[in-house]
VEXDREN-2710 file (C-alpha; in Angstrom, 1 decimal):
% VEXDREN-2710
k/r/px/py/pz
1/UNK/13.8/9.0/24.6
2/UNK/15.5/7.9/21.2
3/UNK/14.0/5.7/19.3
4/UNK/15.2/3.9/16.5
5/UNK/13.7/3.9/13.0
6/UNK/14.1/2.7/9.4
7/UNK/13.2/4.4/5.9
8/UNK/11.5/1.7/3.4
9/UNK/10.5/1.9/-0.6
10/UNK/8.9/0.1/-2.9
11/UNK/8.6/1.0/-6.5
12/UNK/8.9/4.7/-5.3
13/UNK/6.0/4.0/-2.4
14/UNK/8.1/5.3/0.7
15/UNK/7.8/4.4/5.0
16/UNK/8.5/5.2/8.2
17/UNK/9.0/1.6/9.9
18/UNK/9.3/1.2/13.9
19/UNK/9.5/-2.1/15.7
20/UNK/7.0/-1.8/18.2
21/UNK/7.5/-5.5/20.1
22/UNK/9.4/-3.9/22.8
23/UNK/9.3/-0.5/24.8
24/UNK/5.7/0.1/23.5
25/UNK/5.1/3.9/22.0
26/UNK/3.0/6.6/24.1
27/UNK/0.5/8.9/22.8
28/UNK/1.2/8.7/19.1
29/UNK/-1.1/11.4/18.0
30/UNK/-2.4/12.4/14.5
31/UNK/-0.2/15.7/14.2
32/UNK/2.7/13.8/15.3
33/UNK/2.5/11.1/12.8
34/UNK/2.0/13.7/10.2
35/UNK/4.9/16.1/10.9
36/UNK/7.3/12.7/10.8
37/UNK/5.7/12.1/7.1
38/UNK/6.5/15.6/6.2
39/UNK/8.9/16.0/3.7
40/UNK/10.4/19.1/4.2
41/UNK/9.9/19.1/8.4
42/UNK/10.2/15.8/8.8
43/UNK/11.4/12.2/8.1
44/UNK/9.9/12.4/4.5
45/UNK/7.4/9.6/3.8
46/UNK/4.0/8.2/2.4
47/UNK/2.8/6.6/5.7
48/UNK/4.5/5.1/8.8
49/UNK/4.0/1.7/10.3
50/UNK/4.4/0.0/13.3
51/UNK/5.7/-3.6/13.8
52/UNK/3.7/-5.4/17.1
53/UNK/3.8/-8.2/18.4
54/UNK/0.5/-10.6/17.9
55/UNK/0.7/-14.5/19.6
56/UNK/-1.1/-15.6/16.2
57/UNK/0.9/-14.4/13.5
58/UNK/4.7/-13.6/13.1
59/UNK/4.0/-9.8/13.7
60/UNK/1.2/-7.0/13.2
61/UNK/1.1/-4.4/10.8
62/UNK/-0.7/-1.2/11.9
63/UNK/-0.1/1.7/9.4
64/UNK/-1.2/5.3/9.3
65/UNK/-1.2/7.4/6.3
66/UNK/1.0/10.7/5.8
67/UNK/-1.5/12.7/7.4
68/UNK/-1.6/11.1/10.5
69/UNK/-4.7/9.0/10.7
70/UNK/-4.7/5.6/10.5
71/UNK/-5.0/4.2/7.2
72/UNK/-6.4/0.8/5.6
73/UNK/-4.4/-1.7/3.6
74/UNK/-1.3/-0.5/1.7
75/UNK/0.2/-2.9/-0.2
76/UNK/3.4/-1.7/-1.0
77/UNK/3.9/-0.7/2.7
78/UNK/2.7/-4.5/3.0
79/UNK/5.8/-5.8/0.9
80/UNK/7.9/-2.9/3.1
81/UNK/7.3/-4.2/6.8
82/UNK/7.7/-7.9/5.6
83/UNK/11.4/-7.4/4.3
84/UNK/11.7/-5.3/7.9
85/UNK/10.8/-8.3/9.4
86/UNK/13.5/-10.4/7.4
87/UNK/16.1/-7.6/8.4
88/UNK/14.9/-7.8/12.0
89/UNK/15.2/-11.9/11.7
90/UNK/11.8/-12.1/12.2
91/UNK/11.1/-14.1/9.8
92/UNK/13.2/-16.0/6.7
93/UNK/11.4/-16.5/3.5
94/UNK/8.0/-16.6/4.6
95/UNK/5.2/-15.6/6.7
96/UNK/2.1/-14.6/7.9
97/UNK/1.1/-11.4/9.4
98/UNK/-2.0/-9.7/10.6
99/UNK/-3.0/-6.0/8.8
100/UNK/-6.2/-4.3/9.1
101/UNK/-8.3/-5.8/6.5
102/UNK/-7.1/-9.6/8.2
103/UNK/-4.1/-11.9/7.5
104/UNK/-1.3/-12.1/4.7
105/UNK/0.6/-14.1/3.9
106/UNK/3.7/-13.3/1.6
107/UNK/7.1/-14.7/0.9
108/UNK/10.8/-12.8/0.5
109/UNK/13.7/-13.1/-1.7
110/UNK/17.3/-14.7/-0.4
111/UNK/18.5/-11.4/-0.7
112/UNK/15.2/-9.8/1.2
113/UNK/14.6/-6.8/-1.6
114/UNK/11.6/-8.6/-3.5
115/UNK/8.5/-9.6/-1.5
116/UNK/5.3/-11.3/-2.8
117/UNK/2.4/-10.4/-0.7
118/UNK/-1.1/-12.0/-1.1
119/UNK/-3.8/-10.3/-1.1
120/UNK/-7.8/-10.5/-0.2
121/UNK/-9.7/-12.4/-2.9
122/UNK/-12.5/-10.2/-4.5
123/UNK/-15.9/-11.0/-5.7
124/UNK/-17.7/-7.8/-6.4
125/UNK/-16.6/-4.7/-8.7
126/UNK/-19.2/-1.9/-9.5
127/UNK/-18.9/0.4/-11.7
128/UNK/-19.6/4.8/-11.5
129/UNK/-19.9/5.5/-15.3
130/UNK/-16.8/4.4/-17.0
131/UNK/-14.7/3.5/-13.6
132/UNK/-14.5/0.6/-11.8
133/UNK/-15.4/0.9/-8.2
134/UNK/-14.0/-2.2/-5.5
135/UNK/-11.6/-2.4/-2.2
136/UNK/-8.9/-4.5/-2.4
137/UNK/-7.6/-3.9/1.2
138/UNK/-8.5/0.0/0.0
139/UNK/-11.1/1.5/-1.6
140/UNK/-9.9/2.2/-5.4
141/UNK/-12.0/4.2/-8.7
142/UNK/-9.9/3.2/-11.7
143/UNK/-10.4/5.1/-14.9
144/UNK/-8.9/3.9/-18.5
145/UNK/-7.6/6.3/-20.2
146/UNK/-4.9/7.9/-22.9
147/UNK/-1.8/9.6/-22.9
148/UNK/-1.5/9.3/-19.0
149/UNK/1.7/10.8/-19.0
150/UNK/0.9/13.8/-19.7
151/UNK/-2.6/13.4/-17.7
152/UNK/-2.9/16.1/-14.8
153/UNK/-3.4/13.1/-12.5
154/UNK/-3.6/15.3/-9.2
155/UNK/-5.7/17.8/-10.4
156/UNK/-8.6/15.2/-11.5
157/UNK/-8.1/12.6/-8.8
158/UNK/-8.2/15.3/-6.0
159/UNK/-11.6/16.0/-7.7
160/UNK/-13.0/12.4/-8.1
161/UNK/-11.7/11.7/-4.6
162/UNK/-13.5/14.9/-3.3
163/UNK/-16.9/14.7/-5.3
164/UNK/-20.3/14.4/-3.7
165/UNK/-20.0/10.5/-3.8
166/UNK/-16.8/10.2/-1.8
167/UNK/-15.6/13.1/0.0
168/UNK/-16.9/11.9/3.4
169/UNK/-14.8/8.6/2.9
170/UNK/-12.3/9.1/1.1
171/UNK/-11.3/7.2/-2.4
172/UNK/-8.2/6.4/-3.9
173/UNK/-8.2/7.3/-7.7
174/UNK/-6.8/5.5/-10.2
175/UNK/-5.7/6.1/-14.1
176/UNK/-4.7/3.4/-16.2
177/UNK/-3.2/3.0/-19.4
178/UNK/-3.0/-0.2/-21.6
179/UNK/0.0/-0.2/-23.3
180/UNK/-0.7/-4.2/-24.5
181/UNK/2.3/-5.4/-22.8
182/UNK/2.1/-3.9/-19.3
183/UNK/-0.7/-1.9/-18.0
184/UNK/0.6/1.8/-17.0
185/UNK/-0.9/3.6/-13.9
186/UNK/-1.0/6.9/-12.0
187/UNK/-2.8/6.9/-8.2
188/UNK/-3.8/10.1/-6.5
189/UNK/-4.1/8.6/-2.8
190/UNK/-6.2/9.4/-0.2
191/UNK/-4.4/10.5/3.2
192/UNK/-1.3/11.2/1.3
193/UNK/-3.9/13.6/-0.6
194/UNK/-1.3/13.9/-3.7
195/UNK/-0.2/11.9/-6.6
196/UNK/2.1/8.7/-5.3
197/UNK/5.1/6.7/-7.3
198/UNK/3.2/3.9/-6.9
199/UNK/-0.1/2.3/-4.8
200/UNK/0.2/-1.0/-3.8
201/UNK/-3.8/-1.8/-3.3
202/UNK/-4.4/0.8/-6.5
203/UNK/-2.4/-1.6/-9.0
204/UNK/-3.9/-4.7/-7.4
205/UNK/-7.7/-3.0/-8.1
206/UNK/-6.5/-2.1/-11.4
207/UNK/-5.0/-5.4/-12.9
208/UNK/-8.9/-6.8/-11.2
209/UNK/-11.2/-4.4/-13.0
210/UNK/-8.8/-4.0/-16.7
211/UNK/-9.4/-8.9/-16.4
212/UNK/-13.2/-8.1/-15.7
213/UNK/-12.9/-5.8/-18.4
214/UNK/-10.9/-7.8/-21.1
215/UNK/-13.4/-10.6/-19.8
216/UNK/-10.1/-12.7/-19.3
217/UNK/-10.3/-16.5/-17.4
218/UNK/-7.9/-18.6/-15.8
219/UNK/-4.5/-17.5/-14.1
220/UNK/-3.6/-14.1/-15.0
221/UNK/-0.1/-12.3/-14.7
222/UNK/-0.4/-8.5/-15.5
223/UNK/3.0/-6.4/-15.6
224/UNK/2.3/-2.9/-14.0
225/UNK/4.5/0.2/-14.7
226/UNK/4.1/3.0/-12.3
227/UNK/6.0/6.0/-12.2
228/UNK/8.4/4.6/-9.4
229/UNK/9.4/1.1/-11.5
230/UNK/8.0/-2.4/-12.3
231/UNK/5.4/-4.3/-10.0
232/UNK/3.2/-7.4/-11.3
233/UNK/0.1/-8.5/-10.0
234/UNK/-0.9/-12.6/-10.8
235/UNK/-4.3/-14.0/-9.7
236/UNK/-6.7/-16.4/-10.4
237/UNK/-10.3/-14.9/-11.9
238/UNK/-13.3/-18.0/-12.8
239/UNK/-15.1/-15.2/-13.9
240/UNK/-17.0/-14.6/-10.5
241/UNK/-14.1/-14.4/-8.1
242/UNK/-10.3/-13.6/-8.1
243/UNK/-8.5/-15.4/-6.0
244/UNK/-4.9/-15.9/-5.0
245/UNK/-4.3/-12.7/-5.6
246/UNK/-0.6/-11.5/-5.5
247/UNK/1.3/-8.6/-5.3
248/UNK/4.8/-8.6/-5.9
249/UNK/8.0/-6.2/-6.3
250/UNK/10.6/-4.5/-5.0
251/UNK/11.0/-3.5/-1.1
252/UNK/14.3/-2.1/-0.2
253/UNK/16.1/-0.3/3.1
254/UNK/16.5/2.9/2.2
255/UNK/18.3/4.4/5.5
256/UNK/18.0/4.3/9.2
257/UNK/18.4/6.6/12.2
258/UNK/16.5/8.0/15.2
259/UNK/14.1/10.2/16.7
260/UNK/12.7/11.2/19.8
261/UNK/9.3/9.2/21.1
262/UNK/7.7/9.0/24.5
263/UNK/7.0/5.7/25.5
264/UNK/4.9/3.5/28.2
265/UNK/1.4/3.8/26.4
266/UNK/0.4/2.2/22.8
267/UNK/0.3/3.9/19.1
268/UNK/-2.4/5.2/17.8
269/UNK/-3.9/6.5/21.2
270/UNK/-4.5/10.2/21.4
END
């Protein structure tokens, strides 16, 4: 049976997005997800998300990454499903919703193409060497560093993401530039397993560990330029804990159409 679906970006970060509230999905397995993320066999996309139902919140997010699995947080994919929801009429300019790391809550634009999504707060960042090691919904390694645009970003984050420390787990990697004015940031990403336009969770660990670095206070905005536009991230940091954490850009409708899915059982069950 046809199904119908919807192509999402933000800042370059593409999705699959399926509302799941009715007519439930069967048998959704790895392979399946994977071959609808393939960009030359497939849909095209960096991960694919369902939209549930949940009786405490205004939906549920369940994502899984390109290569089928399921995935933690994503944060633009965050921003994505929220203006799906506005488009659905789900929801008008705000809401909460349930991910897996918890609830978010986030609010949309009149227009429904910029989304602010809030984030988890986050007390502890470790360090391995010179990188900043935390999990802001995803586990992130951010490395400073210059002349990132020339930087053979997949070549050295597939090898920090598959070193002895985090191969069995699985790391997203993160290279950032300060340019002053705007931090500038490249993100191998695990499950995708290749250099992204842009990593929701990655600029959001980023704009964290560069204030703990500048030893910064107060509320913080922090303009972020990734390779697929513009995003900022604005918090709160006493030095201890970041709080109100926010992250905010574009999310736009790219195209819609439909594909074939069994049905009767729930996604995710293989």
């Amino acid at each position: 049976m046809n199904i119908n679906f919807f192509k999402y970006q933000g800042a370059g970060n593409d999705f699959i997005l399926i509302d799941h509230r009715t007519g439930p999905i069967k048998d959704i397995d790895y392979e399946r997800v994977k071959q609808l993320c393939d960009r030359r066999f497939g849909i095209g996309a960096d991960g694919l998300m369902f939209l549930t139902s949940n009786p405490d919140y205004d939906f549920e997010m369940l994502y899984f990454n390109a290569d089928g699995r399921p995935g933690s947080m994503c944060g633009n994919g965050g921003r994505c499903i929220v203006a799906f929801a506005k488009h659905l009429g789900i929801i008008d300019k705000e809401t909460n919703f349930l991910a897996v790391d918890g609830p978010h809550y986030a609010k949309i634009s009149a227009e429904g193409n910029w989304v602010d999504l809030q984030m988890i707060d986050i007390d502890t960042i470790n360090t391995d060497g010179d990188a900043y090691v935390l999990n802001t919904g995803s586990p992130h390694y951010v490395l400073q560093m210059q002349n990132l645009a020339s930087y053979d970003v997949y070549q050295n984050g597939k090898a920090i993401r598959n070193n002895d420390t985090y191969k069995k787990e699985g790391i997203n990697v993160n290279f950032v530039e300060d340019k002053g004015d705007y931090l500038f940031v490249r993100t191998f990403e695990r499950g995708v397993e290749d250099e992204t336009y842009a990593c929701g969770t990655g600029v959001t660990a980023v704009a964290l560990s560069m204030a703990q670095h500048k030893h910064q206070n107060g509320h913080i905005e922090t303009p972020v330029k990734v390779l697929g536009g513009d995003l900022r991230i604005s918090f709160d940091y006493n030095g201890e804990q970041f709080s109100n954490v926010f992250l905010c850009g574009p999310a736009e409708k790219v195209f819609e159409g439909t594909i074939p899915f069994p049905q009767d059982g729930q996604p995710g069950q293989s």
